[in-house]
C-alpha positions in Angstrom: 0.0 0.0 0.0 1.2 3.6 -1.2 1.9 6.5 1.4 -0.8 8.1 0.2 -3.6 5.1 0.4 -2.3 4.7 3.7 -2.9 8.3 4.4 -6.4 8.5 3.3 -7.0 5.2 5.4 -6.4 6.8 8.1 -8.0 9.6 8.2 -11.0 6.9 8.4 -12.3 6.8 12.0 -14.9 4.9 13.8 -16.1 6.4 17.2 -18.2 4.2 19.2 -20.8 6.4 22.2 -22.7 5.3 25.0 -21.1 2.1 25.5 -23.6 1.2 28.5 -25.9 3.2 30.1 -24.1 6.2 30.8 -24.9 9.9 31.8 -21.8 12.2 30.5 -21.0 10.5 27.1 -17.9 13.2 26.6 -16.1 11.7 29.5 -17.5 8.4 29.1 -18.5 8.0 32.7 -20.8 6.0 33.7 -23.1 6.7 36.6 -26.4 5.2 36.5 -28.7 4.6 39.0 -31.4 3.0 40.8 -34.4 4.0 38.8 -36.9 6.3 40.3 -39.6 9.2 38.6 -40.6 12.3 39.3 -44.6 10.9 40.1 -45.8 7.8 41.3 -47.2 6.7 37.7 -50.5 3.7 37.8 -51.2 1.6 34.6 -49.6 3.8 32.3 -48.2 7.2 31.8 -47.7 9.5 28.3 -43.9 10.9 28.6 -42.3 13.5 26.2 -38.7 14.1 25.8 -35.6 15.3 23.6 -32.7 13.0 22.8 -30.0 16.0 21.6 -26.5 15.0 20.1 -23.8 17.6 19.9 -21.1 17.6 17.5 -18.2 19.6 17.6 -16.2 19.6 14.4 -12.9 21.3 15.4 -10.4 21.2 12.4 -10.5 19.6 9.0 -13.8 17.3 8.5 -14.9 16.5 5.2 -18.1 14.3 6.4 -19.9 12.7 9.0 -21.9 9.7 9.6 -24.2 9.2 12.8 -26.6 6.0 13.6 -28.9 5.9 16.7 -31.3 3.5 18.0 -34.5 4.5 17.9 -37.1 3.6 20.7 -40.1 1.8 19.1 -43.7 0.6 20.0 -43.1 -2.9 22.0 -46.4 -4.8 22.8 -47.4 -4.3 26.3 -44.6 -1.9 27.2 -44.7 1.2 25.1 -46.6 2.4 22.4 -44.8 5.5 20.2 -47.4 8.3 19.8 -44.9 10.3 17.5 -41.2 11.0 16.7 -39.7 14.1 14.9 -36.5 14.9 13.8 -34.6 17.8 13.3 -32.5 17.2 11.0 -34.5 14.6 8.3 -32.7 11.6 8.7 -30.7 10.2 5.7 -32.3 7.2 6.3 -34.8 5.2 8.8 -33.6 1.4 8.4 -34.7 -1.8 10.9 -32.3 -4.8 11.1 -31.3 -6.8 13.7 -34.2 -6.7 15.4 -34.1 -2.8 16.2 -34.9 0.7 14.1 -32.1 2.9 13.4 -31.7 6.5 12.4 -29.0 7.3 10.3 -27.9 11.2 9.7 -25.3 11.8 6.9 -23.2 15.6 6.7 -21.3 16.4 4.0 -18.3 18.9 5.0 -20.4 19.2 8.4 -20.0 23.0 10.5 -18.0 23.7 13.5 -21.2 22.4 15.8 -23.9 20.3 14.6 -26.9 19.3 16.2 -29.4 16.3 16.0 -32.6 16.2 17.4 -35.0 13.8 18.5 -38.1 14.5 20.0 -40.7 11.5 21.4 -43.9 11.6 22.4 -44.8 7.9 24.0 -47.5 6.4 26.3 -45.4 3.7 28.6 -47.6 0.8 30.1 -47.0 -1.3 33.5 -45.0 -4.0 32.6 -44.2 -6.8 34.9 -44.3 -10.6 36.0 -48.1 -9.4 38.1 -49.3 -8.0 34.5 -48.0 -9.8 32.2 -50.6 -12.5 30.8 -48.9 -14.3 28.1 -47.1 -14.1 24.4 -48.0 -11.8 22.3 -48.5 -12.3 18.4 -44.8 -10.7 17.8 -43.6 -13.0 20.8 -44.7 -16.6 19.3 -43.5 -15.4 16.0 -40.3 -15.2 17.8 -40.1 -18.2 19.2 -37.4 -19.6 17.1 -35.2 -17.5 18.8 -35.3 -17.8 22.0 -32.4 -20.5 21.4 -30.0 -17.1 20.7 -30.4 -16.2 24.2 -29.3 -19.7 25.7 -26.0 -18.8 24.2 -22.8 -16.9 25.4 -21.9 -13.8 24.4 -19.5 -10.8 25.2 -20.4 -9.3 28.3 -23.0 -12.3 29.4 -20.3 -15.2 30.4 -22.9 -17.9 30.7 -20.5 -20.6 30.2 -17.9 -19.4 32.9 -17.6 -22.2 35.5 -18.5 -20.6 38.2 -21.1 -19.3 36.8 -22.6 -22.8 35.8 -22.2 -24.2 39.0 -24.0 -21.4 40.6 -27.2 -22.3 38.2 -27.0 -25.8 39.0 -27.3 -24.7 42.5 -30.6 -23.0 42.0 -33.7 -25.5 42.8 -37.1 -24.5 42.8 -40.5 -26.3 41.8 -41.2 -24.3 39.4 -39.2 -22.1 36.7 -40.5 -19.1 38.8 -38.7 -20.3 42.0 -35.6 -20.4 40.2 -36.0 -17.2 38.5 -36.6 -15.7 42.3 -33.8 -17.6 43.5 -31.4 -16.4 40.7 -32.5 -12.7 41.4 -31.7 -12.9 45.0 -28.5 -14.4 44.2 -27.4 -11.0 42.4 -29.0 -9.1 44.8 -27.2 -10.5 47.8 -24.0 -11.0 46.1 -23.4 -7.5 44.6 -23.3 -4.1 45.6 -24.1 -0.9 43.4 -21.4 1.3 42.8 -20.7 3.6 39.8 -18.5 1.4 37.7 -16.3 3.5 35.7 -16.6 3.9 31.9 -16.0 0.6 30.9 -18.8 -2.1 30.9 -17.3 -5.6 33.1 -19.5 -8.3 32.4 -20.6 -11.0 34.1 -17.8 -12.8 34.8 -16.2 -9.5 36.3 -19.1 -8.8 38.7 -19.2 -12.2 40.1 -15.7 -11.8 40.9 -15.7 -8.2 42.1 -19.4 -8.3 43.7 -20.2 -4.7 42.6 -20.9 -2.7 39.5 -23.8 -0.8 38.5 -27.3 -2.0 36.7 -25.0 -2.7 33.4 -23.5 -5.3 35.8 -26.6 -6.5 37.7 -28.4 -7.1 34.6 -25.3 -8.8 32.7 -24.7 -11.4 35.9 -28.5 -11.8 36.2 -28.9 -12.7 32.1 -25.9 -14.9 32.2 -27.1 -17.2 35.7 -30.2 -18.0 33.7 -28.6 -18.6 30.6 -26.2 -20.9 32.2 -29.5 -22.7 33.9 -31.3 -22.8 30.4 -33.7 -20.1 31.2 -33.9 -18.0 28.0 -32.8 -14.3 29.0 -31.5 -11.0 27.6 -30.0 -7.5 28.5 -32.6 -4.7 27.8 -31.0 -1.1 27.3 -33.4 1.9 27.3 -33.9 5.1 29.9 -36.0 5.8 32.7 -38.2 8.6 33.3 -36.4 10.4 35.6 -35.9 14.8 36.4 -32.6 13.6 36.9 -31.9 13.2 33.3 -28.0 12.3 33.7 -28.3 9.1 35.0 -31.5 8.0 33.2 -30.0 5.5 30.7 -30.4 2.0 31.7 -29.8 -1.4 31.8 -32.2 -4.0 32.9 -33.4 -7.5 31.6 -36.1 -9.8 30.6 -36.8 -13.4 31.2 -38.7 -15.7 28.9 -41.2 -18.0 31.3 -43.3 -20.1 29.9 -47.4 -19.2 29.6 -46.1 -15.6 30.3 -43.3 -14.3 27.2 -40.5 -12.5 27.9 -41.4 -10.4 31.6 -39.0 -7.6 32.6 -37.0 -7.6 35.9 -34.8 -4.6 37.2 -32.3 -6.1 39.9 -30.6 -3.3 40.4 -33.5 -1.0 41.4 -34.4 -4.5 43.6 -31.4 -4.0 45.6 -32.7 -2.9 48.8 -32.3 -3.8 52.3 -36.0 -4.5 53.2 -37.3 -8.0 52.2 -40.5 -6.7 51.7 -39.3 -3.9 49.2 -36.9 -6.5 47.6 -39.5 -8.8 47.1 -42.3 -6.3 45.7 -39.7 -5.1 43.3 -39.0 -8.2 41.7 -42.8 -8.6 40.5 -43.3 -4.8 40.1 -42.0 -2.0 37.6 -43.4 1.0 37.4 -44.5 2.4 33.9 -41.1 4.3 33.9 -39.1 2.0 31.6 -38.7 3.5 28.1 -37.1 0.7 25.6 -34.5 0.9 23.0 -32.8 -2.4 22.3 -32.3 -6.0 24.2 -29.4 -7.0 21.6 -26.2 -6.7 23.6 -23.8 -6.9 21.4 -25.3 -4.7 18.2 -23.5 -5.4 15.2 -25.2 -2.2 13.8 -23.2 -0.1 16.4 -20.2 -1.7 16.1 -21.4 -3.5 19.9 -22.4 -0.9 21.7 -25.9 -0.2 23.0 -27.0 3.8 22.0 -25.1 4.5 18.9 -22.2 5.3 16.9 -20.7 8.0 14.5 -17.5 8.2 11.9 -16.3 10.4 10.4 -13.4 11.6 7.9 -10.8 13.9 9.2 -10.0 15.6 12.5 -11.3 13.8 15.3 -15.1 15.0 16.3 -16.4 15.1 20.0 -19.8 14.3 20.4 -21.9 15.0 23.9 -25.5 13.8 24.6 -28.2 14.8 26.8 -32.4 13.6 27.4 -34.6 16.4 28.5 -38.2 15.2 30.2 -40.9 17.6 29.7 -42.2 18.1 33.3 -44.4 19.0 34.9 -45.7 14.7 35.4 -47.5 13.4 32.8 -51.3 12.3 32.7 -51.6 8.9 34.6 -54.2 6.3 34.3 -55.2 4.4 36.9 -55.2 0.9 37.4 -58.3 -1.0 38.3 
């Protein structure tokens, strides 16, 4: 290869964002949280918010190319009243089970902006509510076999790991799902867990990390005791809009589909508390993805940009539109 093919090469450059649920995506730090609203939502509540991405283009750029996740009606759990953009999208695409928005700029300005603004009605979710598979959820059901399997992040063939599944006994696949989540919950603590995700294997060892770490540990335990399972990445409604991306997961049971569980928000002294948490979520939970390693952003959950030339920054933020939304109740 010439100097000057190697030159243009590169000047190629892939930058990955948001590689778990993190709040300050220019320093890549990652503190999340233990999920909690503004309200105290019912059956369902209608949010409203703006996902903003800020470029800045210091130096020679000759183009830009950004793809972002997009959160999407998901039976039972959300329903998307409307999304805008600002600006147009060069393209809306779905593949790997997800819908992506992908913005294009040729010789892009010193700061560029994107915009996306969601309205969305979020519905109570949970192993109390949730009454069987869906239509989209049967059509699925050849691949529940994918989330048996091992993959980065989700160590479900680890050894220790395995043995701890084997150790979980229960009459039922509920008891062992119960047992599995009280496992995690007793055996890690939360802390903020820097900007790099650690994976199952790493929070066993360690017994802390943050819900990117509950979740992962939780998903691989099942996994490892053939319970079908996944990582599910998305935000909570929260005011405190740093720390409202999120990790939590979702467990296929049988006569029920795939039913969410949040152990890191379970993680609470009280047995009562604990145990209400683990068949309760609140209507808070906004989805985005359960594919943990996404192919489509270069394995990371939220999104990814390239770009030719100088290097770009890029910083994020999510903006609630408060005062609560309109609630209705459960009966």
């Amino acid at each position: 290869m010439d100097l000057k093919k190697l030159f243009l090469l590169s000047l190629i450059v892939t930058a990955t964002f948001l590689t778990a649920a993190d709040g300050r995506l220019a320093s890549r730090q990652r503190p999340k949280h233990h999920p909690g609203p503004r309200w105290t939502p019912a059956a369902s509540n209608q949010v409203e918010f703006d996902l903003t991405y800020d470029f800045s283009v210091p130096g020679e750029t000759r183009s830009m190319s950004f793809v972002v996740v997009l959160p999407t009606t998901t039976p039972g759990r959300q329903k998307i009243l409307s999304r805008s953009y600002s600006p147009r999208p060069s393209r809306i695409f779905n593949e790997n089970g997800n819908r992506y928005a992908e913005f294009v700029f040729r010789e892009p300005q010193r700061h560029e902006k994107v915009k996306i603004h969601v309205k969305a009605e979020l519905y109570r979710y949970d192993l109390l509510s949730a009454k069987g598979e869906t239509a989209e959820e049967l059509a699925e059901d050849d691949r529940r076999e994918e989330f048996l399997k091992q993959e980065r992040y989700i160590e479900s063939d680890h050894d220790e790991i395995r043995e701890i599944a084997k150790a979980m006994e229960g009459d039922t696949e509920m008891d062992v799902v119960k047992q599995i989540y009280d496992y995690v919950l007793e055996h890690m603590e939360y802390v903020v867990s820097g900007k790099d995700d650690k994976g199952a294997r790493v929070a066993l060892e360690r017994g802390r990390g943050d819900c990117t770490e509950y979740a992962d540990l939780f998903v691989a335990i099942c996994r490892a005791g053939g319970i079908p399972a996944r990582v599910v990445t998305g935000y909570t409604v929260k005011a405190d809009t740093a720390t409202s991306k999120h990790n939590w997961a979702e467990v296929y049971l049988q006569n029920r589909g795939w039913v969410p569980f949040d152990p890191a928000a379970g993680d609470m002294k009280s047995p009562m508390f604990r145990s209400r948490a683990f068949g309760r979520m609140r209507p808070v939970y906004i989805y985005l993805s359960h594919v943990r390693n996404d192919y489509v952003l270069h394995n990371h959950n939220f999104g990814t940009y390239r770009y030719r030339g100088d290097r770009v920054r890029l910083t994020d933020s999510v903006e609630f539109k408060f005062p609560a939304p309109s609630t209705v109740e459960s009966r």
